[in-house]
C-alpha positions as CSV (number, residue, x, y, z in Angstrom):
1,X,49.9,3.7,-10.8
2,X,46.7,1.8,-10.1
3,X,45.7,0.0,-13.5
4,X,41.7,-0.4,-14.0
5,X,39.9,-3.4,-14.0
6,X,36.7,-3.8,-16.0
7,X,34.4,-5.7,-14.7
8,X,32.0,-7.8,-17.1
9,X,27.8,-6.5,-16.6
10,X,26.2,-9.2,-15.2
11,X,22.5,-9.2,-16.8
12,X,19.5,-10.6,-15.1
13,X,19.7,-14.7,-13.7
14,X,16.1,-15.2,-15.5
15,X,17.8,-13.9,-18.8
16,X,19.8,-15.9,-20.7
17,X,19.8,-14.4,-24.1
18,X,21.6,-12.3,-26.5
19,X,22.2,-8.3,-25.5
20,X,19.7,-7.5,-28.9
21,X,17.3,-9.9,-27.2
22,X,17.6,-8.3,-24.0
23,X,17.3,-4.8,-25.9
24,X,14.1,-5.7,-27.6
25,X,12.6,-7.3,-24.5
26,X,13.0,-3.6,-23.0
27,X,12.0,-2.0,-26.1
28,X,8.4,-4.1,-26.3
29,X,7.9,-3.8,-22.3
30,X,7.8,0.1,-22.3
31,X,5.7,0.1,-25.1
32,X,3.4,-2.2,-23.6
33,X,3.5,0.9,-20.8
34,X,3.1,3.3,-22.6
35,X,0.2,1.9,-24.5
36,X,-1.4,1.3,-21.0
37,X,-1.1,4.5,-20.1
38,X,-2.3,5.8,-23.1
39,X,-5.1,3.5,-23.0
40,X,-6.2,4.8,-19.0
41,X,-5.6,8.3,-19.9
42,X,-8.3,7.9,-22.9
43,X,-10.9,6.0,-20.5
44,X,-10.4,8.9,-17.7
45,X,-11.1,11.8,-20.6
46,X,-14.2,9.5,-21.4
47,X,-15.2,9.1,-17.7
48,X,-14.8,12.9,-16.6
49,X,-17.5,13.9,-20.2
50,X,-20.9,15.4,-18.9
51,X,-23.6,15.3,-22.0
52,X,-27.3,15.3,-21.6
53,X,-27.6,14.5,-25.2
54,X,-28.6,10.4,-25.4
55,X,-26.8,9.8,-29.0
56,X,-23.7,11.5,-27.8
57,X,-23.8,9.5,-24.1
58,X,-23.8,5.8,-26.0
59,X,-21.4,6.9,-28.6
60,X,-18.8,7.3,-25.2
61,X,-20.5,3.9,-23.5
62,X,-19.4,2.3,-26.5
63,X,-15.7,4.1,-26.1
64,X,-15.4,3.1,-22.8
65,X,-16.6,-0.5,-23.6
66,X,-14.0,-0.6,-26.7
67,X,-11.0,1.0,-24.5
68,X,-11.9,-1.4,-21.2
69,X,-11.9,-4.5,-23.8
70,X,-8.0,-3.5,-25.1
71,X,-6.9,-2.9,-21.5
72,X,-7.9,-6.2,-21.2
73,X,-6.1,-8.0,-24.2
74,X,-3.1,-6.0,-22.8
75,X,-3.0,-8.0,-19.6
């Protein structure tokens, strides 16, 4: 009978922390993804709005200006 060996994971060599450490460093980079793509999905609806009317064209400058400005803190 062959008997099994397990082998231990080996995590990342620029990690040197604590499996709930390296959990929560996954957790907070996908969110940090998804609140990117979240971000780019609202400034494409903004950029693809047609309007003739002035007060509704700077009300979606401004969203544009707002959503460019926390891509931005993002990094």
């Amino acid at each position: 009978m062959a008997t099994s060996q397990q082998q231990p994971v080996k995590q990342s060599s620029n990690f040197s922390g604590s499996a709930s450490d390296l959990r929560k460093q996954q957790v907070d980079k996908a969110h940090h993804a998804r609140k990117l793509q979240e971000l780019n999905l609202k400034k494409e609806f903004i950029l693809t709005q047609r309007t003739s009317n002035p007060g509704r064209r700077a009300a979606l400058e401004a969203a544009l200006a707002h959503i460019e400005a926390e891509i931005q803190a993002l990094g």
